[in-house]
C-alpha positions as CSV (number, residue, x, y, z in Angstrom):
1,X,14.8,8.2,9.0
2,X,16.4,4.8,10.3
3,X,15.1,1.7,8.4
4,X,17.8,-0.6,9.2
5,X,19.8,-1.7,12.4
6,X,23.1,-3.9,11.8
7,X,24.4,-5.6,14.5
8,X,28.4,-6.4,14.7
9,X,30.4,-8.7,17.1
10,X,27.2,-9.7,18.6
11,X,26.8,-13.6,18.7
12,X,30.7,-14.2,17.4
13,X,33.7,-12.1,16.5
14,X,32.8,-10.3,12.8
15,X,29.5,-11.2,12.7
16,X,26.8,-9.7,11.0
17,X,22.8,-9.0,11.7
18,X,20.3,-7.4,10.6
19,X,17.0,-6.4,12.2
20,X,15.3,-6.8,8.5
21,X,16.2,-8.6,6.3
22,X,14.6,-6.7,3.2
23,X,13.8,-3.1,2.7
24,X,11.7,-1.5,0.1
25,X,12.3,2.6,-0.7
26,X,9.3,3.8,-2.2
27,X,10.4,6.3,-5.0
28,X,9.1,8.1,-8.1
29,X,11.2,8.2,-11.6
30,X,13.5,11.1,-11.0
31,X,13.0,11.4,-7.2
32,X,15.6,10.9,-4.6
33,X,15.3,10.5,-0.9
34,X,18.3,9.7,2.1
35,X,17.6,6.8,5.2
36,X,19.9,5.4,7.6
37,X,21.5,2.7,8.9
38,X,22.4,2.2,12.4
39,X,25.3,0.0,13.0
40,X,25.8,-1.6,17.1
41,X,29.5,-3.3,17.5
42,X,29.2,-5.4,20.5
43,X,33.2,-6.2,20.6
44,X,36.2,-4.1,20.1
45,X,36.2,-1.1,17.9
46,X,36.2,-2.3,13.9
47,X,36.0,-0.7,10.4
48,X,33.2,-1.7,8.2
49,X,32.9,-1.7,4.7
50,X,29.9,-1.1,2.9
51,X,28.9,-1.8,-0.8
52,X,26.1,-2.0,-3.1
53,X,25.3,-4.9,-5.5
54,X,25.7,-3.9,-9.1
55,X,22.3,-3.6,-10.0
56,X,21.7,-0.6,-8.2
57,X,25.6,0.1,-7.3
58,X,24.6,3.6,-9.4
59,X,21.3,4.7,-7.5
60,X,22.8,4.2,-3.8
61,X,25.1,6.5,-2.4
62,X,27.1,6.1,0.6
63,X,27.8,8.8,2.8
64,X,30.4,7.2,4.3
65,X,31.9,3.1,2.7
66,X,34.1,2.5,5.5
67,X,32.7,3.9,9.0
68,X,35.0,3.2,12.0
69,X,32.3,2.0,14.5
70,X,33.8,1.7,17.9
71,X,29.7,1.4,20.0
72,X,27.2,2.9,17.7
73,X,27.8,4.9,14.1
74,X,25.0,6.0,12.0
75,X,25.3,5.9,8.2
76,X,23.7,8.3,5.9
77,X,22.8,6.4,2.5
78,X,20.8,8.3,-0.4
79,X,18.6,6.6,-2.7
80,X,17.8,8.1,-5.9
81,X,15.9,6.7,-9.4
82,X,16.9,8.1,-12.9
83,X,13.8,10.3,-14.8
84,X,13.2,8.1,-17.6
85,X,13.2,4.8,-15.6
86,X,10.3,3.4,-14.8
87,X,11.0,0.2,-13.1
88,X,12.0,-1.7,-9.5
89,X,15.3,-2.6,-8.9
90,X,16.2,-5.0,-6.3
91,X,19.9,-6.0,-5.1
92,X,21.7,-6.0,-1.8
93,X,23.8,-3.6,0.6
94,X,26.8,-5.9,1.5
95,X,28.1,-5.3,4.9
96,X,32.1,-6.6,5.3
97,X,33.5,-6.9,8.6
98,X,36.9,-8.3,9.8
99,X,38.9,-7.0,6.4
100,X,37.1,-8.9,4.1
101,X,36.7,-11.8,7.0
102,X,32.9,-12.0,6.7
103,X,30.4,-10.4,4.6
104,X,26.6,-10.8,5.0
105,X,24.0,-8.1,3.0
106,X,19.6,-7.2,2.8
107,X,17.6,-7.1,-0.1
108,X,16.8,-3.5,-1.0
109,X,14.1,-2.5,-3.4
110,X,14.1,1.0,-5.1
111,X,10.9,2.2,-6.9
112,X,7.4,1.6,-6.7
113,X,5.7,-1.9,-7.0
114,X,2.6,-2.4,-9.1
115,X,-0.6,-1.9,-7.9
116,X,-2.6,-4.4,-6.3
117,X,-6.3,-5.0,-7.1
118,X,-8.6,-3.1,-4.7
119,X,-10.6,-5.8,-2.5
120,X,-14.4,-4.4,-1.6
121,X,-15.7,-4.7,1.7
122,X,-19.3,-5.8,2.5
123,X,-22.0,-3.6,1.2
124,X,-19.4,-2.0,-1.4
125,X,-18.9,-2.5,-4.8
126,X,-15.6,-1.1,-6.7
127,X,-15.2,-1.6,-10.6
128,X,-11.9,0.2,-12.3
129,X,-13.2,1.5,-15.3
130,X,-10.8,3.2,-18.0
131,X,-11.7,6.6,-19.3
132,X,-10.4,7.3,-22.7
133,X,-9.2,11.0,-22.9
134,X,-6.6,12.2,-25.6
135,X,-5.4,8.6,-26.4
136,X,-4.5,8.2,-23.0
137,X,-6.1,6.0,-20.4
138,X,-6.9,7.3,-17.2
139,X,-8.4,4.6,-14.4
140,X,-11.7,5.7,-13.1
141,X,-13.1,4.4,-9.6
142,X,-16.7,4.2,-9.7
143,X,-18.3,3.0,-6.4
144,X,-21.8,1.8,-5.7
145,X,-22.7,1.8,-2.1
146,X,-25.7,0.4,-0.1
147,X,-27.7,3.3,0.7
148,X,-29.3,2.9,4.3
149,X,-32.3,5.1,3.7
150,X,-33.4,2.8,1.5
151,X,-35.8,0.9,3.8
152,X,-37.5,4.5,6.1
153,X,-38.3,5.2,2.1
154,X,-39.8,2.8,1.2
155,X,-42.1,2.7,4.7
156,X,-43.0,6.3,4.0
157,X,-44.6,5.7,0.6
158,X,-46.3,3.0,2.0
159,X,-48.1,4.8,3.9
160,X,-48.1,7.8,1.6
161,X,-50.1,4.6,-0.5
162,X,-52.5,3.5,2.0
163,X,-53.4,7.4,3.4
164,X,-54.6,7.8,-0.7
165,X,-56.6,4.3,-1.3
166,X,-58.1,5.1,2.0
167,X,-59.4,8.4,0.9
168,X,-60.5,7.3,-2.3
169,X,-58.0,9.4,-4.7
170,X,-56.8,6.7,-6.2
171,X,-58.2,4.3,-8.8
172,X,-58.2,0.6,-9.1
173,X,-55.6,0.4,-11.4
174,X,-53.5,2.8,-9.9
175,X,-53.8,0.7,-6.3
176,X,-52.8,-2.2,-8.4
177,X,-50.2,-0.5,-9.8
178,X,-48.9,1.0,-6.9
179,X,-49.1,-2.5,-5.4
180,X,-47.2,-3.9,-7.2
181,X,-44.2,-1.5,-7.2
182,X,-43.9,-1.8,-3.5
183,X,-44.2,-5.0,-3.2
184,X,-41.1,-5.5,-5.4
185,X,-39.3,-2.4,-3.4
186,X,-40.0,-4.3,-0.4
187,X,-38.6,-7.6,-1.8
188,X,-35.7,-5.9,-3.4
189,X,-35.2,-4.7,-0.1
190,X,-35.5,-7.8,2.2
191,X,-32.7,-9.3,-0.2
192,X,-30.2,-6.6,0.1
193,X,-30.7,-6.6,3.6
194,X,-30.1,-10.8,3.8
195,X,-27.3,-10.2,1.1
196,X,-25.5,-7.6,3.3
């Protein structure tokens, strides 16, 4: 998997570029995963060196510090997280070119990044609720959604209503009753429908 292009030589002698200028490996305490970086020399055949910044010097590992690059060389990098660490480290992958003439390096972040809060769309409500199991918290999504039926419902048992006050099953005080319930379905509809 390439997730970085370096470009050497190409707007002056030793010079450095990169097609991103920050990377972020996604990785799980314990886990380990290889990427690659391409590296394009536009001048004459070079050595490059390749270093990490100390704080994550001990969780990259370069396949190869000091590839000879005469057009195109890939490098193989692997990326790995201790078990017990739980955290994100950032630092840089220093490219040197020109013996030491000119170095240049990308932010790299290994780990996961916190989660983000969940935005609803229209017509959806999310709420993270925390379920208490075995003095440990587990997050719950519970989501209430807008059910269309709602309205073809509510029509039917209208005239379900009028079919029985017209055939005389029904008592005053049921009708009233019954009234009165649809009514406020029908409003409690209306506003949904203006709110969505």
């Amino acid at each position: 998997m390439k997730l970085q292009t370096i470009h050497i030589n190409r707007s002056d002698i030793n010079s450095i570029e990169f097609d991103t200028k920050e990377l972020t490996i996604p990785l799980s305490p314990g886990d380990e995963t290889s990427f690659e970086i391409k590296v394009i020399n536009y001048g004459t055949p070079t050595h490059i060196y390749l270093s990490a910044t100390e704080n994550i010097r001990d969780k990259i590992t370069f396949l190869s510090h000091n590839p000879y690059v005469r057009y195109e060389e890939t490098v193989p990098i692997v990326a790995r997280l201790p078990r017990d660490d739980k955290g994100l480290y950032t630092g840089e992958i220093v490219v040197t070119t020109g013996y030491g003439a000119k170095k240049s390096g990308f932010v790299i972040k290994l780990g996961l990044e916190e989660e983000k809060p969940v935005v609803a769309d229209e017509g959806v409500v999310k709420r993270k609720y925390t379920k208490i199991r075995h003095k440990q918290a587990t997050p719950i999504d519970i989501t209430l959604v807008w059910h269309p039926l709602v309205i073809p419902i509510t029509l039917c048992l209208i005239v379900v209503f009028l079919i029985l006050v017209k055939s005389g099953i029904v008592q005053l005080f049921s009708a009233v009753m019954a009234s009165i319930l649809i009514v406020f379905v029908i409003l409690y509809s209306i506003i949904k429908l203006v709110k969505v």
